[in-house]
C-alpha positions in Angstrom: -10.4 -0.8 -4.9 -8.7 2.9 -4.1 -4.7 3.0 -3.4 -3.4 6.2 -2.5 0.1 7.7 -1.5 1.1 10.0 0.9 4.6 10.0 0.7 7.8 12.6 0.5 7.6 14.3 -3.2 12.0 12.7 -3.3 10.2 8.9 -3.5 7.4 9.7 -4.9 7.7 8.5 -8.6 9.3 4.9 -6.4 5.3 4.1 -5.0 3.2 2.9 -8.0 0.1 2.7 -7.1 -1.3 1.8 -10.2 1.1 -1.5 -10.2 -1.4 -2.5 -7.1 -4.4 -0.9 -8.0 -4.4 -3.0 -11.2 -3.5 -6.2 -9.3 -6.4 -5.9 -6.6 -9.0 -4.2 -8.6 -11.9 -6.5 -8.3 -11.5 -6.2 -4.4 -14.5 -3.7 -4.2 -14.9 -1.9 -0.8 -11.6 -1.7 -0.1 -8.9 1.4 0.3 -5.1 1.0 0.2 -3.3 4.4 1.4 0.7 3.7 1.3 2.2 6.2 3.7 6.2 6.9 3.2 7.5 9.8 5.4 10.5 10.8 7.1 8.6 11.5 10.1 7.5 8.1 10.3 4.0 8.9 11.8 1.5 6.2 12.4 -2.4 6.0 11.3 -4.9 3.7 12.2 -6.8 1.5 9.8 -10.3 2.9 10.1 -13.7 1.1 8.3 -17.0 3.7 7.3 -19.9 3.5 5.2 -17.7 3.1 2.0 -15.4 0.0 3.4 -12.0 -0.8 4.6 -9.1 1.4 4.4 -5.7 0.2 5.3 -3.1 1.9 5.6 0.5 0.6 5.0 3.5 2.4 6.5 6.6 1.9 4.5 9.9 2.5 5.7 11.3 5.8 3.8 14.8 5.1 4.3 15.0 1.3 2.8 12.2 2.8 -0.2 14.7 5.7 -0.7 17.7 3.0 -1.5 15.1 1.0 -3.8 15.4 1.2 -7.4 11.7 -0.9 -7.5 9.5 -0.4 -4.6 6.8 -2.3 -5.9 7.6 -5.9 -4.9 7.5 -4.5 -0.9 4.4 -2.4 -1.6 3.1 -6.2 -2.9 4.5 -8.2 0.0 2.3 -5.6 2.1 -0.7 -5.5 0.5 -1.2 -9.1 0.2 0.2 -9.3 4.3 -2.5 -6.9 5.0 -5.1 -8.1 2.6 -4.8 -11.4 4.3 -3.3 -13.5 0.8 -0.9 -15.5 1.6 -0.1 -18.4 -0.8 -2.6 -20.9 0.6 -5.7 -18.2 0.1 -4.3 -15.8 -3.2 -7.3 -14.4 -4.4 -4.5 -14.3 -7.5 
């Protein structure tokens, strides 16, 4: 498991992604990019040679008003990572 960022440097310290990285770690062959922009731009999830990588859009305005982004960076990843309460890999 990767997670990245690529966010505005205002929210930047707001998107921990060690907080996921050390939740999912034994999910191998899997990338987690967290985008948070004011243009709002949209990329595509894309799988290579070296696995998945999703990408999860946040909205910068609501992670701007935050004090702890972290429980909407969880919600997403599990959302995206398909773990829902009936199949938590937790």
């Amino acid at each position: 498991m990767k997670v990245l960022k690529v966010v505005e440097e205002d929210i930047a310290d707001k998107i921990d992604t060690y907080y996921i990285l050390e939740l999912f770690r034994h999910i191998e062959n899997v990338a987690i990019t967290f985008m948070c922009t004011k243009d709002e731009r949209e990329v595509e999830d894309w799988i290579d040679e070296k696995g998945w990588h999703i990408v999860i859009r946040l909205p910068y305005k609501k992670v701007k008003r935050l004090a702890d982004a972290r429980p909407l960076m969880l919600a997403r990843a599990k959302e995206r990572l398909g773990l829902t309460a009936e199949n938590s890999l937790n």
